[in-house]
N, C-alpha and C positions, 0 to 999 in steps of 0.2 A: 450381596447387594447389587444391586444394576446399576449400568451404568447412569439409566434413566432417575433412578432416584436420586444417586450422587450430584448432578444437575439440577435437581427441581429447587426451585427457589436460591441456584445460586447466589450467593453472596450477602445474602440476609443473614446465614450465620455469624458473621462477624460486623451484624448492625451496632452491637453496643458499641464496639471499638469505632466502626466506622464516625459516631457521633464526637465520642469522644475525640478522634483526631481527624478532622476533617479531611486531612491532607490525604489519605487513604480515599476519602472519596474521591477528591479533584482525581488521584493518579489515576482511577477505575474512569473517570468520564473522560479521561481525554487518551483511555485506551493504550497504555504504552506498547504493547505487545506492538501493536499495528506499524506504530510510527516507526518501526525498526526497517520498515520499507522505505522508506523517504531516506534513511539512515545510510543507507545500502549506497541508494541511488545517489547521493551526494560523491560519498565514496570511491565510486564507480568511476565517478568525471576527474574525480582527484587524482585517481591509480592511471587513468588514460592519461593526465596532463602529468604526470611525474616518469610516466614508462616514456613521452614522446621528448619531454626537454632535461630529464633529471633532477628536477626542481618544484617544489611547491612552495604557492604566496601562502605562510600559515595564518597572517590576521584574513585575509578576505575568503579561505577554507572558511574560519572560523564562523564569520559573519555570512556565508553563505550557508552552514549547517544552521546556523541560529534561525536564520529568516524561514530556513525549510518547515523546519522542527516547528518555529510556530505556527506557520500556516496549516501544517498536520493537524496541528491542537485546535485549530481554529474551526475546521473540517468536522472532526471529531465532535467539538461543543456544541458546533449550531447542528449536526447530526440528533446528536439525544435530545436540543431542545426541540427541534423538530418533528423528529419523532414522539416525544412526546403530546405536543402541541396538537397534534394531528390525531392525537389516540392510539397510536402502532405500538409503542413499546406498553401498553395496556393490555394488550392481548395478545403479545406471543410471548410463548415458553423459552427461556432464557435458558440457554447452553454457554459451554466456555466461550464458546466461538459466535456465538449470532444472539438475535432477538435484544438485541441493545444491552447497555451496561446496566439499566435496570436500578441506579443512584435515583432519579426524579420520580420513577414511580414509587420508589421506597419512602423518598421523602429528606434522605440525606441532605440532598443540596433544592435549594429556592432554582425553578425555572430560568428566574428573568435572571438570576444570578450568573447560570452557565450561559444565558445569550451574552450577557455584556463582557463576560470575559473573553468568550469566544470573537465577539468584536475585537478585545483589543488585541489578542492577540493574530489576529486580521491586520490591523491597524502597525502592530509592533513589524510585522513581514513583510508588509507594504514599506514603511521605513527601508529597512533595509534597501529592500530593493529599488528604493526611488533613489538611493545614494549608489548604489549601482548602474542606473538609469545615468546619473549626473557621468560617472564615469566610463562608461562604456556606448552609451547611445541607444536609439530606439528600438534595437533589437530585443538590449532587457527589457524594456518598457512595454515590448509586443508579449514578450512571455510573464510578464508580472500581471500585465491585463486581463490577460488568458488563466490568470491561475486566481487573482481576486473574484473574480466574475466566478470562474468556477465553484468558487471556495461559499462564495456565498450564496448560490444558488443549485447550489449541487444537494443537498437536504430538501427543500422545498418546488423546487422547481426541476433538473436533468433528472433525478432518479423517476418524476413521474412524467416524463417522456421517454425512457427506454436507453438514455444517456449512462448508466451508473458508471456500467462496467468501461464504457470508450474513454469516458474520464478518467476513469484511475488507469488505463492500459497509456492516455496521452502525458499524464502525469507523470510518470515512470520514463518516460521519452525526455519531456523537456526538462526534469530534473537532471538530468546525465549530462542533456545536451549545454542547458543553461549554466550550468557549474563549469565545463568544461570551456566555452563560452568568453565568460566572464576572466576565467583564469589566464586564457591566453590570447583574447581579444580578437581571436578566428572563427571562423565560420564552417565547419563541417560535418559533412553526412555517417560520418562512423560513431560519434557520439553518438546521433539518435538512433541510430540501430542498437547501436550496445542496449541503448537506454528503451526501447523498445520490447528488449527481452525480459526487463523487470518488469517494466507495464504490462506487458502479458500474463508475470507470473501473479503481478499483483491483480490482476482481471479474473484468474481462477481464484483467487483466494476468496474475493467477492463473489463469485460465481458460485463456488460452492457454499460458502455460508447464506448467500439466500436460499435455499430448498427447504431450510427448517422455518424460515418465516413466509412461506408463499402463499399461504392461505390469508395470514395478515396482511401481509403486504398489498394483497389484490382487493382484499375484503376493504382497503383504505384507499384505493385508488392506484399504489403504486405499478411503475412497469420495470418487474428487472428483467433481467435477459430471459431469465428460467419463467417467467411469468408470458415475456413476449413469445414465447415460442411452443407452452406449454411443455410440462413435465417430462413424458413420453419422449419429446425432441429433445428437451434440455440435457436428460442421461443421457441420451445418445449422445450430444456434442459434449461435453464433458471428458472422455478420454481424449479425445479430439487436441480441445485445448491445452488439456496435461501436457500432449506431446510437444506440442508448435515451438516453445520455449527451445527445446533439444532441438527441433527442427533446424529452428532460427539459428541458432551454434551452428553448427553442419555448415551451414549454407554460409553465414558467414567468416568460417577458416576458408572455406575452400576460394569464397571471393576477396578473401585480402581483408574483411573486415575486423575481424578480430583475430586474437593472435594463438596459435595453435594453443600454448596451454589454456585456454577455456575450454576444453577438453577434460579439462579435471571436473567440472559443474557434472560429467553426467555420473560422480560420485553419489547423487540424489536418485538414482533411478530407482533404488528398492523400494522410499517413496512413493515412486510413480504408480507401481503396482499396489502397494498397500492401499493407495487414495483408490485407482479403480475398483478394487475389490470390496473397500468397503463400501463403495457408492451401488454396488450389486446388492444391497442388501439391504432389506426391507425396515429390520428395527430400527433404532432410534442410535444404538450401537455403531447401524453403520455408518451412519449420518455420522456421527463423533469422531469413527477412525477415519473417513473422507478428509473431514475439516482439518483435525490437526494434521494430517501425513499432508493434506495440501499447502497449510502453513511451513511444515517444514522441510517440505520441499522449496518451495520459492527460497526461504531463507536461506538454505544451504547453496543453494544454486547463485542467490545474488549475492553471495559471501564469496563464495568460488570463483567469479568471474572476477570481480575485487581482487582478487589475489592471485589471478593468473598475470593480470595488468603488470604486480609489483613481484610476480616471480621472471617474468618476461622483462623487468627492467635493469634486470641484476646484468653488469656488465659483462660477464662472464659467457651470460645465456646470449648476450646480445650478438656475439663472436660468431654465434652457427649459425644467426643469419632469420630465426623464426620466431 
């Protein structure tokens, strides 16, 4: 069987169940695969603020993953209903990785259903963060601004100005930055570099899963990167951007930025080459082995850098000075 067929009509095999237990659909519309980036990057600023004082606040960790986590879900929701709403997720072919979750055109869930929750959980991350605002000052308040705004207009409005990808690469920055932030009520430039290397990797990850909706996507108006640049240019910059992430590492040991064991991230590289090579390749195949090797590269890599933070905080290492 091909890979192609294995794909078609994803997820409509398990429509009975999905009726019967709704909860299966909610989990497919608000994407969990995805939110394990937000997941990463919370992390990230956590392992920096425990490597630099030995210490972590565990309730405002907690309520600083929580308020992430929703705003992901919130991204996610008003994504499918937008997509929806607009016709897109109508006419593209639906792979593990792209052309929407494919729940509202099935018919699982009511439209107006996933906007209002996707509101409240808008609404529930705003909370959060407006009590962090109270506490820390209008620094939070600049990056909750910047993430509500986004959040709700990144579906219907940045993705069809050519915004998609700069958003999620800026997301991944102030997540690290703003966690980090918040934790120790300082201001510095080494969180958003860290946090930059996620947004990067979360930028391929979009990057590559629009190439199987571009036809859609243009055919509706949209502009993603691979749309803005056309195809022909987009493969080409595409191993490009694989690299940059390793780049970014590189450049940041040797400036002081990060701490030599992030070095262990370029454990991802056979990744690297799998996602180029299968992006050489014309079937639908390669488009699949692209997508997931690009997934799990980012994930291995923003996991890795996670745990160079809290192998580098161990007192022991801390003795040799790197």
């Amino acid at each position: 069987m091909k890979v192609s067929d294995k794909n078609e009509g994803l997820g409509d095999n398990s429509k009975e169940m999905e009726i019967k237990n709704p909860f299966y659909a909610w989990s497919r519309v608000v994407r969990l695969r995805f939110v394990l980036s937000s997941i990463i990057a919370v992390f990230l600023g956590v392992s920096m603020v425990y490597y630099e004082t030995a210490q972590v606040n565990i309730p405002f960790t907690i309520l600083i993953l929580a308020g992430v986590v929703f705003l992901h879900f919130s991204i996610d929701l008003l994504n499918d209903y937008w997509d929806y709403v607009k016709g897109i997720d109508k006419i593209t072919k639906r792979t593990k990785f792209s052309g929407g979750t494919g729940v509202l055109p099935s018919g699982l869930l009511k439209a107006k259903h996933v906007y209002v929750v996707g509101l409240l959980f808008l609404v529930m991350g705003s909370l959060i963060g407006i009590y962090f605002i109270v506490l820390r000052g209008p620094i939070v308040g600049v990056i909750l601004g910047i993430a509500v705004f986004s959040v709700y207009t990144y579906s219907n409005r940045l993705v069809y100005r050519g915004l998609g990808e700069t958003f999620v690469a800026l997301k991944g920055a102030l997540i690290v930055f703003g966690t980090y932030y918040v934790l120790t009520n300082s201001v510095e430039f080494i969180p958003f570099y860290n946090g930059t290397i996620l947004g990067v990797l979360s930028g391929c990850v979009l990057f590559v899963t629009s190439f199987p909706d571009f036809d859609a996507d243009r055919s509706k108006g949209r502009k993603t990167l691979a749309i803005s640049l056309g195809k022909e240019r987009a493969l080409k910059l595409y191993p490009i951007l694989l690299v940059s992430p390793y780049i970014l590492i590189i450049l940041g040991v040797v400036l002081n930025l990060i701490v030599i064991y992030s070095l262990i991230c370029f454990i991802s590289i056979p990744y690297l080459f799998k996602a180029i090579n299968g992006m050489k390749k014309a079937a639908p195949e390669g488009l699949l082995e692209a997508m997931e090797s690009t997934l799990v590269l980012a994930r291995i890599t923003g996991t890795m850098l996670v745990v160079s933070y809290l192998v580098a905080a161990h007192p022991l290492l801390r003795l040799t000075n790197l």
